[in-house]
Backbone as CSV, one residue per row, in Angstrom:
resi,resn,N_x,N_y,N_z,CA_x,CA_y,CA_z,C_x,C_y,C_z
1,UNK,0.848,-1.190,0.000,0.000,0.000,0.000,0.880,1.235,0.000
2,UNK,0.806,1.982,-0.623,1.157,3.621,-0.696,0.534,4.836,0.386
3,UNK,1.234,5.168,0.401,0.836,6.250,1.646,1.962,6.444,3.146
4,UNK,1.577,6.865,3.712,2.451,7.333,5.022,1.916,6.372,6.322
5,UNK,3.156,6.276,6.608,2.713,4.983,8.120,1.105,5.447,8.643
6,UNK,1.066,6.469,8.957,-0.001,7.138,9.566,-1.763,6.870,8.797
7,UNK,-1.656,6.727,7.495,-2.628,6.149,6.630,-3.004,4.878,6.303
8,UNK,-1.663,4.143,6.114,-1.939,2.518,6.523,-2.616,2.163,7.935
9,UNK,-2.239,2.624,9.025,-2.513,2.221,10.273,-4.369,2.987,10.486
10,UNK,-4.537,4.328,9.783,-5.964,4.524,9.957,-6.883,3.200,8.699
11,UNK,-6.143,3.166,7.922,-7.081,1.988,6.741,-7.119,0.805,7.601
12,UNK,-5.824,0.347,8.818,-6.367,-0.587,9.201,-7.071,-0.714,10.397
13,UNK,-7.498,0.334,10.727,-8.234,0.689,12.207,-9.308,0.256,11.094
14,UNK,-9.919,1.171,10.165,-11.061,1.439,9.870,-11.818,-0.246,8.920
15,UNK,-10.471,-0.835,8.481,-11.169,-2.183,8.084,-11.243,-2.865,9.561
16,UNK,-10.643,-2.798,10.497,-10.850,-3.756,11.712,-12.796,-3.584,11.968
17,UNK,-12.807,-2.516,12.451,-14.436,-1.906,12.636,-15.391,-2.456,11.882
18,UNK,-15.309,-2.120,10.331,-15.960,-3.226,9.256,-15.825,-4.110,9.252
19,UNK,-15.135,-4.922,10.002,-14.760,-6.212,10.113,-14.528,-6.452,8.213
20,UNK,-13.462,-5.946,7.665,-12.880,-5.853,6.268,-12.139,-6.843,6.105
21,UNK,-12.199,-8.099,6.348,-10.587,-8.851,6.312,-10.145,-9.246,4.928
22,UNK,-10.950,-8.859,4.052,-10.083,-8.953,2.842,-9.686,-8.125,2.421
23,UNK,-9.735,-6.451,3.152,-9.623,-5.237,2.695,-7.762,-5.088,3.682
24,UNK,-8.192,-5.749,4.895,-6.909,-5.554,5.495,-6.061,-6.786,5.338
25,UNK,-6.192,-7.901,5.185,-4.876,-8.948,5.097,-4.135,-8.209,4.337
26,UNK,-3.655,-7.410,3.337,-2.742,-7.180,2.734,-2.345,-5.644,2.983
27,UNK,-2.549,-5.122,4.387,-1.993,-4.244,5.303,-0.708,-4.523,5.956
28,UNK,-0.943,-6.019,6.168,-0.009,-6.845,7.179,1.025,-7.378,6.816
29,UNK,2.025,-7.282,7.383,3.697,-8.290,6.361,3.323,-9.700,6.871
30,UNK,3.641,-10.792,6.195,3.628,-11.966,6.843,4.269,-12.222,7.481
31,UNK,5.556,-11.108,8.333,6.072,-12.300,8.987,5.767,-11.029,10.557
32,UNK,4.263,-10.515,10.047,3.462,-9.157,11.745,3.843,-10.021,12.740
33,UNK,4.151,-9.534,13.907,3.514,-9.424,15.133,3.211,-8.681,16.396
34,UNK,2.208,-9.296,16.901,0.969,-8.792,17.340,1.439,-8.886,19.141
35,UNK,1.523,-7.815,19.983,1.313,-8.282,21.376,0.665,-6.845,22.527
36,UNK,0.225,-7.866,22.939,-0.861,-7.380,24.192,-0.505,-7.886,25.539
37,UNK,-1.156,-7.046,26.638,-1.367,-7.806,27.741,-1.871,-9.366,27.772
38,UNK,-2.347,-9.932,26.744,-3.189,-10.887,26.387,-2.574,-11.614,25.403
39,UNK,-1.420,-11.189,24.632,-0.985,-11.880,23.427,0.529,-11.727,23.469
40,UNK,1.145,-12.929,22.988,2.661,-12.405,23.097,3.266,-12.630,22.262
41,UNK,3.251,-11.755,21.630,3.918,-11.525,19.995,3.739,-13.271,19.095
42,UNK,2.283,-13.079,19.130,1.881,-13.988,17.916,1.727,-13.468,16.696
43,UNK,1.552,-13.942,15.591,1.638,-13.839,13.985,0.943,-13.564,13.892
44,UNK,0.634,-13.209,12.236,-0.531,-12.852,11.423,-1.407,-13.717,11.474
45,UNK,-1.617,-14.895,11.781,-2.612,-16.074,11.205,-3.176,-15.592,12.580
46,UNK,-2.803,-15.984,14.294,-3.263,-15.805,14.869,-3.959,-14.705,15.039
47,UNK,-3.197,-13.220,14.928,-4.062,-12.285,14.673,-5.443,-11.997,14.429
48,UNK,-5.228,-12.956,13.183,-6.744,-12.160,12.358,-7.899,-13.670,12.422
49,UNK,-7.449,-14.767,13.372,-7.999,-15.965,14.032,-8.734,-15.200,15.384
50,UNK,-7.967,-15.111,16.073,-8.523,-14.531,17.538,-8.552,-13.136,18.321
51,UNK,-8.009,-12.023,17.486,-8.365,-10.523,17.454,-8.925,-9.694,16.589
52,UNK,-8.498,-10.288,15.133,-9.355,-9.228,14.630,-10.747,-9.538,14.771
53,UNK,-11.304,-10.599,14.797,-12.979,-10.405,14.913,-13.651,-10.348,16.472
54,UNK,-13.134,-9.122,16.879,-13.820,-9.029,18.190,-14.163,-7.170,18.109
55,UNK,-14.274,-7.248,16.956,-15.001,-5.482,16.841,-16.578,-5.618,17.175
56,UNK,-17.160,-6.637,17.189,-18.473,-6.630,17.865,-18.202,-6.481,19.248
57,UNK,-17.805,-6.312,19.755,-17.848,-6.193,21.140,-17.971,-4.586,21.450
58,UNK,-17.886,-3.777,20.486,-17.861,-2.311,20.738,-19.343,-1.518,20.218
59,UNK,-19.205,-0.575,20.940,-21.088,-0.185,19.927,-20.079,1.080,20.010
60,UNK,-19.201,1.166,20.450,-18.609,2.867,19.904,-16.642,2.592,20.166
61,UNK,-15.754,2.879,18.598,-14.598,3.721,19.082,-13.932,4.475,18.359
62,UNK,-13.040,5.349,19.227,-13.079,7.073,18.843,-11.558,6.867,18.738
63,UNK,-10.741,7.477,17.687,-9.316,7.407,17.864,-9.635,8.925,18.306
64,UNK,-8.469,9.058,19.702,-8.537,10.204,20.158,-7.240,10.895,19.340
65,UNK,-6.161,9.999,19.343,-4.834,10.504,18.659,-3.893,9.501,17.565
66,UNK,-3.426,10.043,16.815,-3.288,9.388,15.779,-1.619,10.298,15.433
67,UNK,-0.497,9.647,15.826,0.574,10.305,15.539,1.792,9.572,15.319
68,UNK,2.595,9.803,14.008,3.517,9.506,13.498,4.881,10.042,14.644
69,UNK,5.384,9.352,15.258,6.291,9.428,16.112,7.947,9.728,15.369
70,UNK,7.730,8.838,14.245,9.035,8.570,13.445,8.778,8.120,12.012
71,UNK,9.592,8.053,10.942,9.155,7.387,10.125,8.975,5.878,10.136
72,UNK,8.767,5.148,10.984,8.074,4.354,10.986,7.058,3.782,12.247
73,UNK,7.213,4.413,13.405,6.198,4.072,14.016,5.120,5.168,14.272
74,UNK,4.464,4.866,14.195,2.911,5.294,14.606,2.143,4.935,15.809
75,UNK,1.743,6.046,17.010,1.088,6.351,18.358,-0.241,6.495,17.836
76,UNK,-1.113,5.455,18.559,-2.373,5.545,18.386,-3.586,5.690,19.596
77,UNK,-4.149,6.670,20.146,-4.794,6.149,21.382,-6.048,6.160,20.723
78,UNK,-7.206,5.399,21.441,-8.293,5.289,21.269,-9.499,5.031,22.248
79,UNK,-10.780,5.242,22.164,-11.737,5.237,23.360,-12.787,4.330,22.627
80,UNK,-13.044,3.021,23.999,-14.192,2.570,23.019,-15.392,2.332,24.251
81,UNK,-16.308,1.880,23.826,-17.522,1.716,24.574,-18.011,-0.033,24.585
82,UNK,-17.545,-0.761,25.158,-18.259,-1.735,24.891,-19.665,-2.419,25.200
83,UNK,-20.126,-3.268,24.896,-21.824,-3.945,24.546,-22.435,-3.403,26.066
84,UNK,-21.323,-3.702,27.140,-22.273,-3.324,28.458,-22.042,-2.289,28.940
85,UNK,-21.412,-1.279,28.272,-21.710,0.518,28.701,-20.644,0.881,28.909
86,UNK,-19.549,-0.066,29.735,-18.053,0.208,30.365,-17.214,0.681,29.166
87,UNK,-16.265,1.915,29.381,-15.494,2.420,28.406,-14.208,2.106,29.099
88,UNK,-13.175,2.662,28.099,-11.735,2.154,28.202,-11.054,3.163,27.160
89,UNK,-9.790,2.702,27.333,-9.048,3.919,26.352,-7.634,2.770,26.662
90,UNK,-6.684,2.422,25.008,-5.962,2.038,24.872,-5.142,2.908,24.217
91,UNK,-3.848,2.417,24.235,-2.489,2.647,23.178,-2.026,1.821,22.366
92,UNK,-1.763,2.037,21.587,-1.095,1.076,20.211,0.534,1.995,20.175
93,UNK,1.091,1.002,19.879,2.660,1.706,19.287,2.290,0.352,17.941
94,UNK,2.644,1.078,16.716,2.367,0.693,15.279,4.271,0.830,14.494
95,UNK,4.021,-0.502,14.630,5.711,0.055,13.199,4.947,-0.548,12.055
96,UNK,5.209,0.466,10.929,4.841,0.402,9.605,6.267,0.690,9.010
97,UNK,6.830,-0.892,7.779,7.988,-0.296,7.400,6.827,-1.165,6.143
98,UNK,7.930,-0.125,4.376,7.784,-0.162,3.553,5.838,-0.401,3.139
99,UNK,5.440,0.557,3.729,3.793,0.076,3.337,2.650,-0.836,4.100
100,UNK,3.683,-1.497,5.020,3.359,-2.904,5.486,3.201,-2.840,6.939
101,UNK,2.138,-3.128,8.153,2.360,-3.003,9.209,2.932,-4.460,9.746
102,UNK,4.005,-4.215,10.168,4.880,-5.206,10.472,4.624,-5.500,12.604
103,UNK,4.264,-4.126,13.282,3.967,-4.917,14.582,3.214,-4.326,15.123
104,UNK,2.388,-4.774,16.490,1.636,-3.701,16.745,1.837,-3.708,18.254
105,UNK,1.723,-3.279,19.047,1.831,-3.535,20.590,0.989,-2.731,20.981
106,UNK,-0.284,-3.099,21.948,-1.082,-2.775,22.907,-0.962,-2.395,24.080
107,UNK,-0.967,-1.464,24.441,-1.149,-1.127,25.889,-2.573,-0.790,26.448
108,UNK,-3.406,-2.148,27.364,-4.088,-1.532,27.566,-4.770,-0.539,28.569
109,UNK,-5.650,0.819,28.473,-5.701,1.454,29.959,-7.017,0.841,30.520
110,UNK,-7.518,1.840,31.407,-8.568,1.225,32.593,-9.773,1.806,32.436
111,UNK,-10.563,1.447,32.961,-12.048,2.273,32.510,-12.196,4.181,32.807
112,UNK,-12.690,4.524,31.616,-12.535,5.954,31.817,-14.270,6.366,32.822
């Protein structure tokens, strides 16, 4: 994909939400990974097996900030609302090299 780290990483916020996965598999390098409080630097297969389809769980989220740190990583915070009312607000640190988001790391925060 063409564009600036900062545009790949909103195309793939915004296919996660649509639940897009044929719009985003080819966001991702094959050899991504993915870690969370919850995940520890697993791959692409797992990824888009047991995280990407959990955007139903939200009825609302808001990227509050969206910032290119460097040329290749990308700061992302965001606010979401999930099914039973409780909100939250996470961080992403995003490296995007050559087009491709190659890792993503989660930090997550606490109910706002």
């Amino acid at each position: 994909m063409n564009g600036s780290p900062a545009s790949v990483v909103e195309a793939a916020l915004r296919h996660y939400r649509s639940q897009d996965r044929e719009a985003a598999l080819p966001l991702y390098a094959d050899d991504f990974t993915f870690t969370s409080p919850q995940d520890d630097h697993i791959g692409k297969a797992a990824f888009f097996e047991r995280c990407f389809p959990t955007a139903d769980r939200f009825t609302e989220q808001r990227i509050l900030h969206l910032v290119a740190a460097d040329e290749e990583v990308v700061f992302v915070q965001y606010e979401y609302e999930l099914t039973s009312g409780e909100r939250h607000r996470n961080m992403e640190a995003v490296t995007v090299r050559d087009g491709l988001i190659r890792e993503v790391q989660v930090f997550f925060g606490g109910r706002v």
